[in-house]
C-alpha positions as CSV (number, residue, x, y, z in Angstrom):
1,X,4.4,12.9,-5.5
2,X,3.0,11.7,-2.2
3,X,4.2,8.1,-1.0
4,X,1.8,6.2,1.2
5,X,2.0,3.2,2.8
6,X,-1.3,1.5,4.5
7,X,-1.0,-2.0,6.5
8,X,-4.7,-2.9,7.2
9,X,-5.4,-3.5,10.7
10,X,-7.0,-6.8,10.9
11,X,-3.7,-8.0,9.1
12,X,-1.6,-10.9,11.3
13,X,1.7,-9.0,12.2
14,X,3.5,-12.7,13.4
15,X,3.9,-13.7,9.6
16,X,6.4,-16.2,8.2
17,X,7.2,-16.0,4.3
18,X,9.8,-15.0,2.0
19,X,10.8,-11.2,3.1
20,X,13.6,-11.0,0.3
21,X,11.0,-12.3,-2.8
22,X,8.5,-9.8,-1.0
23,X,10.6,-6.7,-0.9
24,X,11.6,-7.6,-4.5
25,X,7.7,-7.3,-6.0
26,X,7.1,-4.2,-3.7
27,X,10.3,-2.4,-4.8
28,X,9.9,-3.1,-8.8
29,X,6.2,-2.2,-8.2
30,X,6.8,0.9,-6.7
31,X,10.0,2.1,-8.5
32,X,7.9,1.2,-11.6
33,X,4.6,4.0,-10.1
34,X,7.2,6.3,-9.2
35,X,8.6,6.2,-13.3
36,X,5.1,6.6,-14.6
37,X,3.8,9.2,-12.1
38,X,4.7,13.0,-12.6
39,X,2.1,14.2,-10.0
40,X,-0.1,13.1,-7.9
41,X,-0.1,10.2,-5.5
42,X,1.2,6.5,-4.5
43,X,-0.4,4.1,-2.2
44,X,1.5,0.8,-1.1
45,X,-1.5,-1.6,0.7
46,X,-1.2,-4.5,2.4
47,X,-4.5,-6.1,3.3
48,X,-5.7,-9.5,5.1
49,X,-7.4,-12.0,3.0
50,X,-8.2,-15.0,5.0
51,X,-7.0,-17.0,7.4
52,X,-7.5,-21.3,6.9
53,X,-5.4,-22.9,9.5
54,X,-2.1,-21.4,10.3
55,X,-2.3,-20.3,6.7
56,X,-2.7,-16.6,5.9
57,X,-3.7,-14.8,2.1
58,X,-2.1,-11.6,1.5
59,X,-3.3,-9.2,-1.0
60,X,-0.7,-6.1,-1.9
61,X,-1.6,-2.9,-3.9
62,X,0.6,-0.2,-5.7
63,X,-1.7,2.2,-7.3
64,X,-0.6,5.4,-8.9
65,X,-2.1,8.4,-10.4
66,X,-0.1,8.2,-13.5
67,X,-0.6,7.9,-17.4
68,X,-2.3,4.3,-17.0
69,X,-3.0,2.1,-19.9
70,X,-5.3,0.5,-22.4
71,X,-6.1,-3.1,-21.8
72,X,-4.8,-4.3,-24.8
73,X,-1.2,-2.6,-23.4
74,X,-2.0,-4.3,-20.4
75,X,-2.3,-7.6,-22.0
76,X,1.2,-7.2,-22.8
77,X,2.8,-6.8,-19.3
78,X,4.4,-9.3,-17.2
79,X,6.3,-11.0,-19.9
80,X,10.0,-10.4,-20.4
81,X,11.4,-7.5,-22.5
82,X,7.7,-6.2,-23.2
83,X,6.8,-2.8,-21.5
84,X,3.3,-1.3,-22.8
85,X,3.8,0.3,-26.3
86,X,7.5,1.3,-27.9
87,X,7.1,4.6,-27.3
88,X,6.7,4.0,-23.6
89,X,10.2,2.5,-23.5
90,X,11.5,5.4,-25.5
91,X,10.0,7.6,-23.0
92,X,10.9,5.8,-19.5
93,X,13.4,3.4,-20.2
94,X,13.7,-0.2,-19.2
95,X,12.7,-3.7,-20.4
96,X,10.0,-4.8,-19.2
97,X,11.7,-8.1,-17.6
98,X,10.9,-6.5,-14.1
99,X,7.4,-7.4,-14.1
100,X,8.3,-10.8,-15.7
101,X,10.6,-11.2,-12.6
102,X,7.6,-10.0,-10.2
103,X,5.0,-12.4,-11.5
104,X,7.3,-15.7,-11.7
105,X,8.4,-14.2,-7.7
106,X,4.6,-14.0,-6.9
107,X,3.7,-17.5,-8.4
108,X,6.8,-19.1,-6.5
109,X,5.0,-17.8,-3.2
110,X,1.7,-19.4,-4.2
111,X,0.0,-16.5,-5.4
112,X,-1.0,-14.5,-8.7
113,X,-0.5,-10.9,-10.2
114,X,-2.5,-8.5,-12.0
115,X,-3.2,-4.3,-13.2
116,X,-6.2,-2.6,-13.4
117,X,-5.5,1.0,-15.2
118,X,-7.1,3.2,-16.9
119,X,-5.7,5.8,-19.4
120,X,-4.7,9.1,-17.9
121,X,-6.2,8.2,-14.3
122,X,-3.2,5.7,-13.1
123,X,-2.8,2.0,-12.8
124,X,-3.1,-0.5,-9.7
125,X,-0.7,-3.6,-10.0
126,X,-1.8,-6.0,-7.1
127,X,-0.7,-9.4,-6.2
128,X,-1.8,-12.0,-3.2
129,X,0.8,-14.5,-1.9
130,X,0.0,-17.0,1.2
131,X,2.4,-17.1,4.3
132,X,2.3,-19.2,7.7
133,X,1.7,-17.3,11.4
134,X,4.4,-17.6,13.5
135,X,4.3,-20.3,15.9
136,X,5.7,-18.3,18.9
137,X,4.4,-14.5,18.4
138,X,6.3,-11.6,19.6
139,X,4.9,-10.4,22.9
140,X,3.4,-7.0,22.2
141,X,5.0,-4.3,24.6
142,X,2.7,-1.6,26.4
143,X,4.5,2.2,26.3
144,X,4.6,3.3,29.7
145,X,3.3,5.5,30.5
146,X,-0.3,3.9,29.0
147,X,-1.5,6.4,26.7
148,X,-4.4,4.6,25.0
149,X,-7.6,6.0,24.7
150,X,-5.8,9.6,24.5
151,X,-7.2,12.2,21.7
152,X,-5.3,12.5,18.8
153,X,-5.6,15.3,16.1
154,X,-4.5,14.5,12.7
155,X,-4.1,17.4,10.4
156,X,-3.4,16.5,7.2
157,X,-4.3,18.5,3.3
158,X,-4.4,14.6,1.6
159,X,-6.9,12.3,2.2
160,X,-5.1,9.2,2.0
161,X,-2.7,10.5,4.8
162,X,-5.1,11.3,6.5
163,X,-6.9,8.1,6.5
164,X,-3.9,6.3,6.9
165,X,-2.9,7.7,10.1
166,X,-6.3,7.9,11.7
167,X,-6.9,4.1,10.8
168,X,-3.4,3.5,12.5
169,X,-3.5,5.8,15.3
170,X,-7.0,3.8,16.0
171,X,-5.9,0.5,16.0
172,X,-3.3,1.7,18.2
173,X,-6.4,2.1,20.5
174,X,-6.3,6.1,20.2
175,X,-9.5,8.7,19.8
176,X,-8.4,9.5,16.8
177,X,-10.1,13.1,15.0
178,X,-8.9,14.2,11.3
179,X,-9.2,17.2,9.3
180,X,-7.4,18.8,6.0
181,X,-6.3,22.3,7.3
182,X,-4.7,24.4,9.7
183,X,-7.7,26.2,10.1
184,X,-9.7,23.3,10.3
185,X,-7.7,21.9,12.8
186,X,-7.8,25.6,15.1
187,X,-12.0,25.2,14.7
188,X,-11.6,21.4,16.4
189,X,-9.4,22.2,19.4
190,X,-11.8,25.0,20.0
191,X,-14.5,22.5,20.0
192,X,-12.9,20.6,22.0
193,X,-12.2,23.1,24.8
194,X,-15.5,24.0,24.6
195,X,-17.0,20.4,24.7
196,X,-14.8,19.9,28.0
């Protein structure tokens, strides 16, 4: 299984919130993909929603490309000792009253929770929460020596990797260039060469 995390860029890193509640959801989301996932990938997201005065929206995503469920099993989550069917609780284990913990977590940070799956092709559990900036941010430090604007060559075989680091290398203000192979990557440095 391939574990991914993603922060996107335009999100406010100054935040002030509730980091223990936080970590809470995020682990029982993620321990929860990694039970339900034999192969495959995870992505943990955190994207920007909005900004309305010192105010920000947070939206998180775990999505997984494990067994997934109907909607009428996922009518059934988020309330204590319920998981989707019985045989899923024969199978993995647990109670349920994880996700009942999550979504009474997520409420007391002003926010909702919710799955989208589909059977066979994974699940996405997502949830939004609302935090304030930080009055004083952290000054941002510049490495020295300055190496923005430098080339970068990602080579990565999964897409999500790869987009995650290229995205992040980016915002880091690097020319960032990906491909999926070794071979792939030996065809762009050639290029390169030969473009210079």
């Amino acid at each position: 299984i391939e574990l991914a995390f993603r922060i996107d860029p335009d999100t406010p890193l100054d935040l002030c919130g509730d980091p223990l509640r936080l970590g809470q959801v995020l682990i029982n989301l993620t321990t929860n993909a990694i039970k339900f996932t034999d192969q495959g990938e995870i992505l943990v997201e955190a994207m920007f929603r909005g900004l309305e005065d010192d105010r920000v929206r947070l939206r998180f995503e775990v999505s997984d490309t494990g067994i997934g469920m109907t909607e009428e099993q996922t009518a059934r989550l988020f309330q204590s000792f319920s998981q989707a069917d019985a045989s899923t609780t024969r199978q993995f284990g647990g109670t349920g009253l994880g996700l009942a913990i999550s979504k009474n977590l997520v409420e007391l940070m002003g926010g909702e929770i919710g799955v989208h799956s589909t059977p066979g092709r994974g699940s996405t559990f997502w949830f939004t929460v609302t935090v304030r900036r930080a009055v004083a941010p952290a000054p941002r430090r510049q490495p020295s020596p300055d190496l923005r604007g430098l080339r970068i060559l990602v080579v990565d075989d999964n897409q999500t990797a790869r987009t995650i680091l290229t995205e992040s290398l980016t915002a880091m203000s690097f020319d960032a260039t990906a491909v999926h192979s070794g071979e792939a990557a030996l065809a762009e440095l050639s290029r390169s060469v030969t473009d210079n």
